[in-house]
N, C-alpha and C positions, 0 to 999 in steps of 0.2 A: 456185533452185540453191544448195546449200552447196560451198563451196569446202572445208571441212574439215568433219566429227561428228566429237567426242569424246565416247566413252560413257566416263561415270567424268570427266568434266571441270570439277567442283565442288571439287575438291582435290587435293592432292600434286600429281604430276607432272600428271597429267591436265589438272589448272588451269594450270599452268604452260606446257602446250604449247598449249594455249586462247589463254590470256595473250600470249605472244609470236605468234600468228597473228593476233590480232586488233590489233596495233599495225604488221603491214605491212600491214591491210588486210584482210584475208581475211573471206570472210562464212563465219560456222561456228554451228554446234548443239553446246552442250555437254549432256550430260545426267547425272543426279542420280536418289538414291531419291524424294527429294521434288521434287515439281511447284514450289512454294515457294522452296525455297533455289535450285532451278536457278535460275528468275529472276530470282531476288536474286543470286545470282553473276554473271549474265550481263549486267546491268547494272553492274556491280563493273567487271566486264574491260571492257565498252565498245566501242565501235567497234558492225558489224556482228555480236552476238553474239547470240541468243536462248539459250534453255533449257526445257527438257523433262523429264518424268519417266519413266528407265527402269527397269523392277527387273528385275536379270539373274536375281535367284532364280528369278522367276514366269515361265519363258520362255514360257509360253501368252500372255501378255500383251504381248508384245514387237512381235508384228504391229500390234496397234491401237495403241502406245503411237511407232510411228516409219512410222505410215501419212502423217504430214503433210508429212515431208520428201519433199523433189523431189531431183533431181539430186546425184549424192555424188561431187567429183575425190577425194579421200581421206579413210581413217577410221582412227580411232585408240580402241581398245580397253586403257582403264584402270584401270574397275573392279576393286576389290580387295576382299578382305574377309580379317581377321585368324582365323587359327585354331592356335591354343597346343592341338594334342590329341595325348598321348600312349596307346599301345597298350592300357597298363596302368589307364589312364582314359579310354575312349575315348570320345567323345560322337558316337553316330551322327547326329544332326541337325547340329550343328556342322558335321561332316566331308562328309551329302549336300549343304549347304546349298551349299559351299566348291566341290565337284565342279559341282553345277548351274551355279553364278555364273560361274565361270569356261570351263568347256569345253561345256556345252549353251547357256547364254546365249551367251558369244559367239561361236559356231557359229550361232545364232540369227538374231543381228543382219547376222550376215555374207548368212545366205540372206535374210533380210527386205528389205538393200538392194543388194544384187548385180546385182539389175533395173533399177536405178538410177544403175549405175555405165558409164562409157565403158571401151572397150580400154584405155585409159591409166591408168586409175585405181591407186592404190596404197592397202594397210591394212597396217598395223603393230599388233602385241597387244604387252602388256609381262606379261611371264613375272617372273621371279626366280630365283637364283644360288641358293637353296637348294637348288635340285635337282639340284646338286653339289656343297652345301658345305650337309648337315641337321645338322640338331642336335634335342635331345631337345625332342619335342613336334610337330617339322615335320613329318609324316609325312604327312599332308593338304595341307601344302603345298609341300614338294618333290615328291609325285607327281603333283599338279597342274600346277606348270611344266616339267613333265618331259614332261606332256601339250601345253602349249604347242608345246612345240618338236616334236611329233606332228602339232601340230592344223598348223602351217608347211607341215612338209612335204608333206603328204599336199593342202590347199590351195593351195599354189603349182602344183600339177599339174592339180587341178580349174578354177581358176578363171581360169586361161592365158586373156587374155595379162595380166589383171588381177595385180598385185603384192601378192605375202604376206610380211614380215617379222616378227620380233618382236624386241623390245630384253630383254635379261637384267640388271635392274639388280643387284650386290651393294648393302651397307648405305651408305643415300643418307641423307649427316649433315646435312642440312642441312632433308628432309623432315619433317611433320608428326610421324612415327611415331617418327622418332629422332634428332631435334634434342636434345633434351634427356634423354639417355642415357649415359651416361659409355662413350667410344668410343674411350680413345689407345688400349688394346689392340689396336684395330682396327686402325685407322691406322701402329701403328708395323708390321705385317705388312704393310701395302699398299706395295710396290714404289716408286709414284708416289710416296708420303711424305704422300696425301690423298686420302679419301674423294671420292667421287664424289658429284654436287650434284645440286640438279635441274635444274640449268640444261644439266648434262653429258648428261642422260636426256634432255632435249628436243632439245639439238644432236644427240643418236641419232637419236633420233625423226625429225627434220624428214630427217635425211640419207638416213634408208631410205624416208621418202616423196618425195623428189626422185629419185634417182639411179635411172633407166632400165635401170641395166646389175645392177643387188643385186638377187634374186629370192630367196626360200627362205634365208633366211637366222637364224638363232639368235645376235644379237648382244650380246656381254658387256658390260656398262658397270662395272666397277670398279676400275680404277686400277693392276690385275694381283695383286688380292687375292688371286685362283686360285692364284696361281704360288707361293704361301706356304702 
């Protein structure tokens, strides 16, 4: 029985809500493209962790690749993949690969362990603020967290009485992708006076997988960057 899956749990937030599950305890499956680095990560984090290899591209694959897991109290869908594609140069494999990864993969995984899951069970997916605040180039990925908060809804109804959230991070300074970005632009627009961490996207996280009473829910994490 895993008390927590992380698909996408080899980095950025994904590792990070790994990270702190597995220091109160928790037995969890993170999962990765590679079979390899998963386990090398999941030794890293420690405790009760193993790792697996998922690829959300290949969702034919997805059955045999999380056939080994038993028992799922909650899952956490992290997987991300970057795509810089504008109209005027549009890269179709880029932009299917992006659609796959994100709304048929983890649509996937979701049906793959649903059978596996108790009435109590909760999943959270994490979306992104782009797809209220695009910019040139986003156009595959603001309409893909746009589909997030579709894929919520329309699952929180299916999968009754089991729990669907997803966390909406804005630009998280602190992650892999934009630590090292030049970001007071950013920040002086954010209301709170500070980016949002990943420590902040996990305390989302862990809250929409405890709390019994959130259901369907599209949660913002950015400090009230919206509101500027």
């Amino acid at each position: 029985m895993s008390d927590l899956v992380v698909i996408g749990g080899t980095s950025g937030i994904g590792r990070e809500v790994a990270r702190r599950a597995a220091e109160r305890g928790d037995s969890l499956v993170i999962s990765g493209r590679d079979a390899d680095r998963a386990r090398a990560v999941a030794a890293e984090i420690g405790g009760d962790t193993s790792g697996i290899a998922v690829d959300l591209a290949a969702p034919a694959d997805v059955r045999k690749q999380l056939a080994e897991i038993g028992a799922v109290d909650q899952l956490v869908l992290s997987a991300i993949a970057r795509d810089l594609n504008t109209v005027s140069d549009y890269d179709v494999d880029s932009a299917v690969a992006l659609v796959v990864l994100k709304l048929v993969g983890y649509t996937e995984v979701i049906h793959q362990l649903q059978p596996k899951m108790a009435d109590d069970a909760a999943i959270v997916l994490l979306g992104g603020l782009a797809k209220d605040r695009p910019y040139p180039g986003s156009t595959t990925v603001s309409t893909i967290n746009g589909g997030v908060v579709g894929l919520v809804h329309t699952l929180a109804t299916e999968l009754a009485p089991v729990r669907i959230n997803a966390v909406h991070p804005g630009i998280v300074g602190d992650s892999p992708f934009w630590v090292d970005k030049p970001l007071d632009h950013v920040t002086a627009r954010t209301p709170g006076g500070r980016l949002a961490t990943m420590a902040d996207v996990a305390d989302a996280v862990e809250f929409l997988l405890r709390n019994p009473a959130v259901n369907g829910v599209n949660l913002p994490v950015d400090g009230g960057w919206l509101l500027k």
